[in-house]
SEPA-488217 format. One record per residue (C-alpha): residue number from 1; residue in three letters; x, y, z. Coordinates in Angstrom, 3 decimals. Example, Ala and Ser with C-alpha at 12.3 -4.5 7.8 and 13.67 -1.06 7.14 Angstrom:
<nodes>
num: 1; residuo: Ala; east: 12.300; north: -4.500; up: 7.800
num: 2; residuo: Ser; east: 13.670; north: -1.060; up: 7.140
</nodes>
This chain:
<nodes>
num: 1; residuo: Unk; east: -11.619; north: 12.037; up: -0.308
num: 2; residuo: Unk; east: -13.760; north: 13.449; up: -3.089
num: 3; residuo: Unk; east: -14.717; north: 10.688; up: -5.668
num: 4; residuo: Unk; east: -15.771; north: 12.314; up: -9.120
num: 5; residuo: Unk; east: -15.816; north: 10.929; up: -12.284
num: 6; residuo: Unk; east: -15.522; north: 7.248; up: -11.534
num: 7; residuo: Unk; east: -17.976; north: 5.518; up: -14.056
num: 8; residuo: Unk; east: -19.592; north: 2.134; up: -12.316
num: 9; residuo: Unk; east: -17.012; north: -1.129; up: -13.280
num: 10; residuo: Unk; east: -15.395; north: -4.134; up: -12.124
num: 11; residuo: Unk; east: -11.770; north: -4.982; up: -12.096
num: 12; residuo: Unk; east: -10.297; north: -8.166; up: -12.366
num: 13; residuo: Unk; east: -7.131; north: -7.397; up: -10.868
num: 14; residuo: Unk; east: -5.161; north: -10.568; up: -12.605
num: 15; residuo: Unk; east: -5.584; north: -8.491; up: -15.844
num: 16; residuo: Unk; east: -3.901; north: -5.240; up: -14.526
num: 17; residuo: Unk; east: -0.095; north: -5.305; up: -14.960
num: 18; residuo: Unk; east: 1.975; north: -4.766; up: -12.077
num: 19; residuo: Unk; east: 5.283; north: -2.727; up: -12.052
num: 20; residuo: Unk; east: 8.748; north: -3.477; up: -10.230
num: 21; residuo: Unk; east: 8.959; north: -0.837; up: -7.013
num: 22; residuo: Unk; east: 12.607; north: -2.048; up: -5.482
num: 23; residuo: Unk; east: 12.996; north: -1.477; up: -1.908
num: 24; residuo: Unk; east: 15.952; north: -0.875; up: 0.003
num: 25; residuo: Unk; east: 15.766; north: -4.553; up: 0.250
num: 26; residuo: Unk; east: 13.395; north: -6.557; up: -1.506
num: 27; residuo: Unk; east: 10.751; north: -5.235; up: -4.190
num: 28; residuo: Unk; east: 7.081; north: -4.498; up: -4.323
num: 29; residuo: Unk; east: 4.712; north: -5.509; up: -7.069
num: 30; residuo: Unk; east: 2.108; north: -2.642; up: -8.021
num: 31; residuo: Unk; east: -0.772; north: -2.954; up: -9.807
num: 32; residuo: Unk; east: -2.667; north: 0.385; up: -10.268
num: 33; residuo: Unk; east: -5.874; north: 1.929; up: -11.580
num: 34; residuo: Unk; east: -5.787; north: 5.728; up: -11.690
num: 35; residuo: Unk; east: -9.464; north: 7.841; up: -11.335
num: 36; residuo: Unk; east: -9.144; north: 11.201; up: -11.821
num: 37; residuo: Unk; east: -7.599; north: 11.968; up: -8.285
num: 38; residuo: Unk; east: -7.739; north: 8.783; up: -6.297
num: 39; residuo: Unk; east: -5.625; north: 5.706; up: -7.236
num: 40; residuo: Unk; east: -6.695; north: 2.302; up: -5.885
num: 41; residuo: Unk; east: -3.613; north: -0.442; up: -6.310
num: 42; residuo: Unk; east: -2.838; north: -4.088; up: -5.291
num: 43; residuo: Unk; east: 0.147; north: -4.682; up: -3.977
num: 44; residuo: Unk; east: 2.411; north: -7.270; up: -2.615
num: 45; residuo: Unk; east: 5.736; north: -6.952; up: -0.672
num: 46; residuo: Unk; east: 8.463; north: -9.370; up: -1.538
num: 47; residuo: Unk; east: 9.563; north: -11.292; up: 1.931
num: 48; residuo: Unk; east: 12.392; north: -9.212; up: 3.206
num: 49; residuo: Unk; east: 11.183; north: -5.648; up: 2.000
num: 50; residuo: Unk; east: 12.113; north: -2.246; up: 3.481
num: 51; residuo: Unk; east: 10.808; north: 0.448; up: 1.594
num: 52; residuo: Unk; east: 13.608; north: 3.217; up: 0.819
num: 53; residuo: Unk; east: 11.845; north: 5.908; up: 1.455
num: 54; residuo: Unk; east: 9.888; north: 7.747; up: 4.009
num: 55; residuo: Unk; east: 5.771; north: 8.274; up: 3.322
num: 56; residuo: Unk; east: 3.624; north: 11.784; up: 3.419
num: 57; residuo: Unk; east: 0.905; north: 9.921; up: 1.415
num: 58; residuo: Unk; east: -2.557; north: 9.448; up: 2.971
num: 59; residuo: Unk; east: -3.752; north: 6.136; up: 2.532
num: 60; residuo: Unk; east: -6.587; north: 3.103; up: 3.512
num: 61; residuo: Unk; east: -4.616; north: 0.359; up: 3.502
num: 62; residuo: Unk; east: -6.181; north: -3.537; up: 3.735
num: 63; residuo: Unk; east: -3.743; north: -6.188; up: 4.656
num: 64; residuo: Unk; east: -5.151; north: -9.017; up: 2.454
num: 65; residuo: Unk; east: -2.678; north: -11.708; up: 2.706
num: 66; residuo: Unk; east: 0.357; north: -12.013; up: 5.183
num: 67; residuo: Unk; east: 2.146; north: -9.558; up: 7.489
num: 68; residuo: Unk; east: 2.720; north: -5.861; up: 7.143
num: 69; residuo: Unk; east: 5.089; north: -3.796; up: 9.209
num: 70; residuo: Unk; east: 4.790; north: -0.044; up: 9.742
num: 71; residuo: Unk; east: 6.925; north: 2.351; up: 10.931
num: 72; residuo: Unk; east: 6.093; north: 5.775; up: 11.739
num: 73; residuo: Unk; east: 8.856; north: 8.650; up: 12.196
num: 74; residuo: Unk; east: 8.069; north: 9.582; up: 15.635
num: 75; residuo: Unk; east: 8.958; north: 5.676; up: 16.052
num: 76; residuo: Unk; east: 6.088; north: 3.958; up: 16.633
num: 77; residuo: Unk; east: 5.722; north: 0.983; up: 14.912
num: 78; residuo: Unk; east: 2.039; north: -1.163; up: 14.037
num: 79; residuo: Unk; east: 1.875; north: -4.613; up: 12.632
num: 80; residuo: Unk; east: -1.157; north: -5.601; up: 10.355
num: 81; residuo: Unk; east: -1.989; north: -8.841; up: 9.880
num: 82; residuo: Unk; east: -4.897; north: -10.177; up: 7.657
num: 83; residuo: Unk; east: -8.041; north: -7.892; up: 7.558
num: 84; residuo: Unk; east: -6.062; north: -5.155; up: 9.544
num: 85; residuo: Unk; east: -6.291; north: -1.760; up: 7.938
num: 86; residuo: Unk; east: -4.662; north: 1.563; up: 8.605
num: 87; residuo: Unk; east: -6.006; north: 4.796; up: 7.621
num: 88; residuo: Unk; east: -3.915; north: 8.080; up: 7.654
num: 89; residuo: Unk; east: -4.225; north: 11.418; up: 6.237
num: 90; residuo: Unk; east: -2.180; north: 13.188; up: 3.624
num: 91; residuo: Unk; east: 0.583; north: 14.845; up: 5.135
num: 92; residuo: Unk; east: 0.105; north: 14.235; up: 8.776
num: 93; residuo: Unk; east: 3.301; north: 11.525; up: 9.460
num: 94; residuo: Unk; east: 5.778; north: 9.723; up: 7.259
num: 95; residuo: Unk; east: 5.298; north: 6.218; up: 7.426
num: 96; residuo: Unk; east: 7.388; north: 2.947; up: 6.052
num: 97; residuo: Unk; east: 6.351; north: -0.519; up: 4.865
num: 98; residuo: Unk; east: 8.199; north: -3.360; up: 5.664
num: 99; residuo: Unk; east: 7.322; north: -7.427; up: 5.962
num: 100; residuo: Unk; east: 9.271; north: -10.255; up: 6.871
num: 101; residuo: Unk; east: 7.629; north: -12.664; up: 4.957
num: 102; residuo: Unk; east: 5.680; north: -10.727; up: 2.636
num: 103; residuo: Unk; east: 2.287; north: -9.359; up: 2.431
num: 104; residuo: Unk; east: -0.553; north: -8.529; up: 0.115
num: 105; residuo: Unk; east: -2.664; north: -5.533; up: 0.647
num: 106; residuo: Unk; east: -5.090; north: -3.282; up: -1.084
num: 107; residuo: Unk; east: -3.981; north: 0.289; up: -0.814
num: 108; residuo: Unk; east: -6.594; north: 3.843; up: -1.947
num: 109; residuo: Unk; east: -5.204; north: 7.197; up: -2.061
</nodes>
């Protein structure tokens, strides 16, 4: 991760609006900040999401809140629960969210 051109602030995440991302079932609630080639977002997972599609994205993820369920294609699967993180790399296996009762999380990539 090279971080350039990221000036020193705060965020107070409550004033960030968050966009719609359906699922296959359920939706997820993004709230995003975009520096130069890194985006850091808030998210949180309805109860009962699937995401509807599979993941090359590399990511640090931080469950904050709730329950998150990953799979990964080779079929592994991980559960995070609060102050669980994964980290992957770009490109290296596609991953899928899902929660059962929802889950908040704080995702950079």
């Amino acid at each position: 991760m090279d971080m350039k051109n990221i000036p020193f602030a705060t965020t107070d995440w409550t004033q960030v609006p968050a966009v719609e991302v359906k699922g296959e079932t359920g939706a997820g609630y993004w709230k995003t900040l975009e520096f130069d080639t890194i985006n850091v977002h808030m998210v949180e997972y309805s109860a009962g999401y699937l995401a509807d599609h599979w993941c090359d994205k590399g990511h640090i993820l931080l469950c904050i809140e709730g329950e998150l369920n990953t799979e990964l294609k080779d079929g592994r699967t991980f559960t995070l629960t609060t102050g669980m993180t994964y980290q992957v790399a770009d490109n290296t296996i596609a991953h899928r969210s899902s929660t059962k009762d929802g889950a908040k999380l704080f995702i950079v990539d």
